[in-house]
C-alpha beads as a LAMMPS data file, in Angstrom:
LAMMPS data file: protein, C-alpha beads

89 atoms
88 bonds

1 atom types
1 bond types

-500.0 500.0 xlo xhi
-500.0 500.0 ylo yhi
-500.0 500.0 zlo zhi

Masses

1 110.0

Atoms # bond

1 1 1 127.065 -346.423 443.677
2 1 1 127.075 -348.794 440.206
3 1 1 124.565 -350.847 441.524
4 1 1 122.077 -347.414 442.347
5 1 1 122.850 -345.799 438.972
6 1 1 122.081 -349.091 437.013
7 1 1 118.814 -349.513 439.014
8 1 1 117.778 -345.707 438.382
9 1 1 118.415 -346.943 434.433
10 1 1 116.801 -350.079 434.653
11 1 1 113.291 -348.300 435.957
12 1 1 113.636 -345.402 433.550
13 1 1 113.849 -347.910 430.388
14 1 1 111.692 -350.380 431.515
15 1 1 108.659 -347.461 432.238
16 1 1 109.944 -345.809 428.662
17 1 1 109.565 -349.576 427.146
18 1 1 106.645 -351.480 428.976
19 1 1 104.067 -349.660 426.518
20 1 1 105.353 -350.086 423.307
21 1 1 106.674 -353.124 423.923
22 1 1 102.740 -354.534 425.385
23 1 1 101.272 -353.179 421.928
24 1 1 104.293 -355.332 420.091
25 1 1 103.300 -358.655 422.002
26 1 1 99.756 -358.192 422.168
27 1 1 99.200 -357.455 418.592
28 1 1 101.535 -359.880 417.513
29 1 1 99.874 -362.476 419.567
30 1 1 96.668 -361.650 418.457
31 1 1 97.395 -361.518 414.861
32 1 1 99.153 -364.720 414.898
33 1 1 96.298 -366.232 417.023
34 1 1 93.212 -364.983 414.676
35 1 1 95.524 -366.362 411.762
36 1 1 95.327 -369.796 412.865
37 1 1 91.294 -369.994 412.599
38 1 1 91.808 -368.584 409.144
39 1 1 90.648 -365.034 409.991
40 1 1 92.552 -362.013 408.440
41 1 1 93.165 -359.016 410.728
42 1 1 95.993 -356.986 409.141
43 1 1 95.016 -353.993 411.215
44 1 1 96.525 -355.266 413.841
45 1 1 99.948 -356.114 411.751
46 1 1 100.002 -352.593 410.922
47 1 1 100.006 -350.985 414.529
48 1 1 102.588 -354.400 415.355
49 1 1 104.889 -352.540 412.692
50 1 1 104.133 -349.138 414.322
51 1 1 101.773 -348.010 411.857
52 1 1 98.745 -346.188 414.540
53 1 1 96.394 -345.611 411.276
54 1 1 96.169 -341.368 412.537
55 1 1 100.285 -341.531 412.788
56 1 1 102.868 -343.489 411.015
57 1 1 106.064 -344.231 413.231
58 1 1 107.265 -347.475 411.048
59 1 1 110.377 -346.255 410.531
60 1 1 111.342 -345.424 413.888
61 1 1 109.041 -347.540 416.104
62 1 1 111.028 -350.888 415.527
63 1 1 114.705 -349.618 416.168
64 1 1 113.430 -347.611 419.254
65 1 1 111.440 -350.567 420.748
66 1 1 114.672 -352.657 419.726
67 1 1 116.783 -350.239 421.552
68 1 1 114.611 -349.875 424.975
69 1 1 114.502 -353.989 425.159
70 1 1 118.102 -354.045 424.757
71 1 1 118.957 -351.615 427.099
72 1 1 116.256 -352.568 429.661
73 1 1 117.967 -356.757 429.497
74 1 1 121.329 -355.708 429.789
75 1 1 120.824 -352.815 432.802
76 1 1 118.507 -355.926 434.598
77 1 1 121.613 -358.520 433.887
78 1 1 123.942 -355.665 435.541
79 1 1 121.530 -356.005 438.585
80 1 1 121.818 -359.741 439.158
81 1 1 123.775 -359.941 442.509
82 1 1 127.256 -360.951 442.266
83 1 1 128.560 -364.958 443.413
84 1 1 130.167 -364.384 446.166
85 1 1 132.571 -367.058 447.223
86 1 1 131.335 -369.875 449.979
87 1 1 134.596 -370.451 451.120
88 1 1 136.851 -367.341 450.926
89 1 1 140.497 -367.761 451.235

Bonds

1 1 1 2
2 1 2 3
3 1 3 4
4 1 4 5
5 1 5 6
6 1 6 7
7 1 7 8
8 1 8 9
9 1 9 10
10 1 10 11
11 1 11 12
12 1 12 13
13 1 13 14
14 1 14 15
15 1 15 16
16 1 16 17
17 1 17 18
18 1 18 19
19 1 19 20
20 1 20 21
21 1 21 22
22 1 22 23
23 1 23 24
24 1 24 25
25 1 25 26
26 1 26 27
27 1 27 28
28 1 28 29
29 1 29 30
30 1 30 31
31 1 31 32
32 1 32 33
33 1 33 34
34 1 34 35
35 1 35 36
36 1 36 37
37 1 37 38
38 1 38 39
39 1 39 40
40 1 40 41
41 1 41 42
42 1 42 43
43 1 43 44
44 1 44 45
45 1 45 46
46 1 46 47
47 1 47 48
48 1 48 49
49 1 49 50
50 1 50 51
51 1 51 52
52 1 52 53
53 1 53 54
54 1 54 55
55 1 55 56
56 1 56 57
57 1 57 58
58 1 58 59
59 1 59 60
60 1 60 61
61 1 61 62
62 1 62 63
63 1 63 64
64 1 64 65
65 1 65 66
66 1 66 67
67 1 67 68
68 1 68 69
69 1 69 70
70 1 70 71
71 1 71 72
72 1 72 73
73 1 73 74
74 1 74 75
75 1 75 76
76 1 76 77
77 1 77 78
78 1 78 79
79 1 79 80
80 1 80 81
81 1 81 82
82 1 82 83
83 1 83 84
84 1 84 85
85 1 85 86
86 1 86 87
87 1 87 88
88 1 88 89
């Protein structure tokens, strides 16, 4: 019953966080990739910050995107089968 609830939570968060959380790494990536051959793109800074140029979520796009990657780790450590014993008493 644990086990079905955390799985139910794990797929919610992780479908709620996959997107935000691919625009984070991809930017990122990219940004710190096109700053290594000396080229400038801060455009792509602002949307890693949450900044989408028609819509500013700065202030909340960090925390949430914090929030959803916590929440989707610890619900996928919860689903990590338990040890059982080899030898039971």
């Amino acid at each position: 019953m644990f086990e079905n609830k955390t799985r139910k939570l794990h797929r919610r968060m992780t479908l709620l966080a996959v997107f935000p959380l691919f625009i984070t790494v991809v930017s990122g990536s990219l940004y710190s990739l096109f700053q290594y051959f000396g080229l400038d793109f801060f455009w792509l800074m602002k949307i890693h910050t949450g900044n989408f140029f028609f819509m500013n979520l700065e202030p909340l796009y960090t925390p949430v995107v914090g929030f959803l990657t916590i929440t989707a780790i610890i619900s996928g450590l919860l689903l990590f089968p338990r040890s059982k014993s080899k030898y039971p008493n």
